[in-house]
PyMOL commands that place a pseudoatom at each C-alpha (Angstrom):
pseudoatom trace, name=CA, resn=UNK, resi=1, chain=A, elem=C, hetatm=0, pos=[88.283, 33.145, -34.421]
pseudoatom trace, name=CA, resn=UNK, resi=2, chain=A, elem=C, hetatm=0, pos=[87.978, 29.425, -33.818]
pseudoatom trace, name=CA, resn=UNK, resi=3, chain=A, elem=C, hetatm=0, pos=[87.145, 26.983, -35.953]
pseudoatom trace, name=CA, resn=UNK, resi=4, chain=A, elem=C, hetatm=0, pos=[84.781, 24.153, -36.004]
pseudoatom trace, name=CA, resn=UNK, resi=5, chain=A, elem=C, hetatm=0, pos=[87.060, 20.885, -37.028]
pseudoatom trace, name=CA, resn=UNK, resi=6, chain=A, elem=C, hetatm=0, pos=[83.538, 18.973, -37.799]
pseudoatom trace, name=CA, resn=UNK, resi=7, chain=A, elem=C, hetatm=0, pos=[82.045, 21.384, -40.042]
pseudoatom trace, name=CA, resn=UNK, resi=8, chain=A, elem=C, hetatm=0, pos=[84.876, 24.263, -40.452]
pseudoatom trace, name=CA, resn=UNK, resi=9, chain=A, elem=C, hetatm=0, pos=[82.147, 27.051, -39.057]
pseudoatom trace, name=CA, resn=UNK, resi=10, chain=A, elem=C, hetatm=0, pos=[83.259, 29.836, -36.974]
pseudoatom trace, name=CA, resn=UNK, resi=11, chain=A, elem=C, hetatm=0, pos=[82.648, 28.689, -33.297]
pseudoatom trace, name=CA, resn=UNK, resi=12, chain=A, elem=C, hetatm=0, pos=[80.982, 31.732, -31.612]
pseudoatom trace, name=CA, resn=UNK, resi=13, chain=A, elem=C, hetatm=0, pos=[82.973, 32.288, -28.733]
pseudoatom trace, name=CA, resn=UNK, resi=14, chain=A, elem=C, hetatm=0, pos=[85.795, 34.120, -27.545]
pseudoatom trace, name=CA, resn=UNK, resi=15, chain=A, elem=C, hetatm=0, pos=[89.087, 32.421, -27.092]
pseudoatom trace, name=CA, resn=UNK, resi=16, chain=A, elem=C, hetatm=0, pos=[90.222, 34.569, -23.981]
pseudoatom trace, name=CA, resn=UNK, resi=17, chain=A, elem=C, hetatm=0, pos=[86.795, 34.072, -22.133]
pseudoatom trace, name=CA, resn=UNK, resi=18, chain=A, elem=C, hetatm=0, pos=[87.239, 29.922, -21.886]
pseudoatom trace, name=CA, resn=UNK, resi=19, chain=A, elem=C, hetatm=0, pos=[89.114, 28.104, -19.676]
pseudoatom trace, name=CA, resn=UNK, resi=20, chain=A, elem=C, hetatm=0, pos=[90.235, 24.193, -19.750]
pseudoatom trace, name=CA, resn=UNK, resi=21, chain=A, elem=C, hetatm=0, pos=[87.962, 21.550, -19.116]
pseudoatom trace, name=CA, resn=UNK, resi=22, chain=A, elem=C, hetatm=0, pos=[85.225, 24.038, -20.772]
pseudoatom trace, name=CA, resn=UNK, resi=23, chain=A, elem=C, hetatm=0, pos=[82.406, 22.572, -23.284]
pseudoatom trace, name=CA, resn=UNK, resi=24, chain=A, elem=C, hetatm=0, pos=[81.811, 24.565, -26.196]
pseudoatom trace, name=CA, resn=UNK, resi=25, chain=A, elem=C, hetatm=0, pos=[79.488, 23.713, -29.191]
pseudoatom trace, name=CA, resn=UNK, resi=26, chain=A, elem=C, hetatm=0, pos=[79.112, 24.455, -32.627]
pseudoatom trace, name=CA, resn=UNK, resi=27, chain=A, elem=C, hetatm=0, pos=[75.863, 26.448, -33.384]
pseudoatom trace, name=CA, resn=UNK, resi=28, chain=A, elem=C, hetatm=0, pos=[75.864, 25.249, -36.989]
pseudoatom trace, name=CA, resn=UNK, resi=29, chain=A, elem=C, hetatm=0, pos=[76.399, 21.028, -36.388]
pseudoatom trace, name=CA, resn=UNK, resi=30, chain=A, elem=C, hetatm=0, pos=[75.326, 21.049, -32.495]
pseudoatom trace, name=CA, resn=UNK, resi=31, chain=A, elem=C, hetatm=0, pos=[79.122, 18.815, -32.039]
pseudoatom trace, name=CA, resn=UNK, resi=32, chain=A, elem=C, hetatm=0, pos=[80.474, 19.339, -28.544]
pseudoatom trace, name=CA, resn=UNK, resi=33, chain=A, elem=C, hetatm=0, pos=[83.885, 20.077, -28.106]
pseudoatom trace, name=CA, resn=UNK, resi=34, chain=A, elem=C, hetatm=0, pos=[85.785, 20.399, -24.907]
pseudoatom trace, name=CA, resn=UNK, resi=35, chain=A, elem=C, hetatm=0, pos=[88.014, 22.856, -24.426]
pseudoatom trace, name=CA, resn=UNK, resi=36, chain=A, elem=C, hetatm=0, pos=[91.986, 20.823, -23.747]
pseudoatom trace, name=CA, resn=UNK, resi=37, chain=A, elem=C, hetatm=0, pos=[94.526, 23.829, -24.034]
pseudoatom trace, name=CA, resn=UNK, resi=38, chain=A, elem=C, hetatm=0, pos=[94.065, 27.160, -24.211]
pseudoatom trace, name=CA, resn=UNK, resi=39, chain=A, elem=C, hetatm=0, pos=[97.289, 28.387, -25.536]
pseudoatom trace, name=CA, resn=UNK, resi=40, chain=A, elem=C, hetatm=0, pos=[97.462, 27.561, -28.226]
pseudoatom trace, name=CA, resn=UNK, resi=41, chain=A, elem=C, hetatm=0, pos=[93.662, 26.721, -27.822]
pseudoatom trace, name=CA, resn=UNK, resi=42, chain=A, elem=C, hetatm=0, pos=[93.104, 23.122, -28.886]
pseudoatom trace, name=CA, resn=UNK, resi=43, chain=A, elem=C, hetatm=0, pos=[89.649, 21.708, -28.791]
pseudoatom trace, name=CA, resn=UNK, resi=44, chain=A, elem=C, hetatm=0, pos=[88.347, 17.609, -28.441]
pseudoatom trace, name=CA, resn=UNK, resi=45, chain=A, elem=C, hetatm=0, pos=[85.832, 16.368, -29.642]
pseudoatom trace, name=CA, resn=UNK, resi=46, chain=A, elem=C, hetatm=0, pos=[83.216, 15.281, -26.635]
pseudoatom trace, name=CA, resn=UNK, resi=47, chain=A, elem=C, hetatm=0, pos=[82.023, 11.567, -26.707]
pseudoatom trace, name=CA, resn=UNK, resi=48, chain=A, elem=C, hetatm=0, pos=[78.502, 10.178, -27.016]
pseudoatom trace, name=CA, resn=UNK, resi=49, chain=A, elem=C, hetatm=0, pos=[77.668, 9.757, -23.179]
pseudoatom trace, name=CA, resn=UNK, resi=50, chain=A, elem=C, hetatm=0, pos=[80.064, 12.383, -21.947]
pseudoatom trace, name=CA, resn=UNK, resi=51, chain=A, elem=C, hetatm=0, pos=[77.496, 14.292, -19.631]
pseudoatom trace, name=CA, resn=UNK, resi=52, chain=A, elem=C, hetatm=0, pos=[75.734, 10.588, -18.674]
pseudoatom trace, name=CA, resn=UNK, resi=53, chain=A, elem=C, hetatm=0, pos=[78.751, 9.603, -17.509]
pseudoatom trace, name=CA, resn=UNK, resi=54, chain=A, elem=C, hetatm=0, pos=[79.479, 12.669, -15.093]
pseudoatom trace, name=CA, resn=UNK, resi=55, chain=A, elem=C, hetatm=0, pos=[75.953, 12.424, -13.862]
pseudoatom trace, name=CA, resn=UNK, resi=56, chain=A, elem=C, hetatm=0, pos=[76.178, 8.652, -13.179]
pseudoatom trace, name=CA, resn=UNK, resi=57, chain=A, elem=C, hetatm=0, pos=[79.206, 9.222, -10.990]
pseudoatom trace, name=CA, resn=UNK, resi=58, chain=A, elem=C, hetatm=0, pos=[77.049, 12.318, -9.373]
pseudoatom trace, name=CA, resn=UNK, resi=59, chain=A, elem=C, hetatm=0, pos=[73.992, 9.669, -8.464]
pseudoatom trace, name=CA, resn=UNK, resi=60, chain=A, elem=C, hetatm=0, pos=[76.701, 7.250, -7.134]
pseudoatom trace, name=CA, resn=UNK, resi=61, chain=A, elem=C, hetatm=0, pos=[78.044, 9.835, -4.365]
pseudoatom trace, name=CA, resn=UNK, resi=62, chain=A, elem=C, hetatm=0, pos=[74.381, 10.882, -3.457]
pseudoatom trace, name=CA, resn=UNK, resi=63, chain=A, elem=C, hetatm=0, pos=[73.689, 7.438, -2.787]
for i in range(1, 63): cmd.bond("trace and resi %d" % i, "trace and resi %d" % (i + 1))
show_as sticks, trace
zoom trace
């Protein structure tokens, strides 16, 4: 099972139901890690703006 590198919790997912580029978080510290290799899996930690980023870019193409 994976661990949480933040807190060292078990991450509640399963390893062979993600994919890259996938956001997973830690139910015990709420950090957001995204999801860089999956064999062997290696997480990252997710930024501060991550998500406002993406949706900026969205706003920009609707525009």
């Amino acid at each position: 099972m994976p661990i949480c590198p933040e807190c060292e919790s078990v991450l509640d997912f399963d390893e062979e139901e993600v994919d890259e580029g996938d956001v997973v978080v830690c139910d015990e510290c709420g950090t957001e890690f995204e999801i860089v290799a999956t064999d062997p899996l290696e997480l990252s930690k997710v930024e501060e703006g991550y998500e406002d980023e993406d949706e900026e870019v969205e706003d920009e193409e609707e525009e």
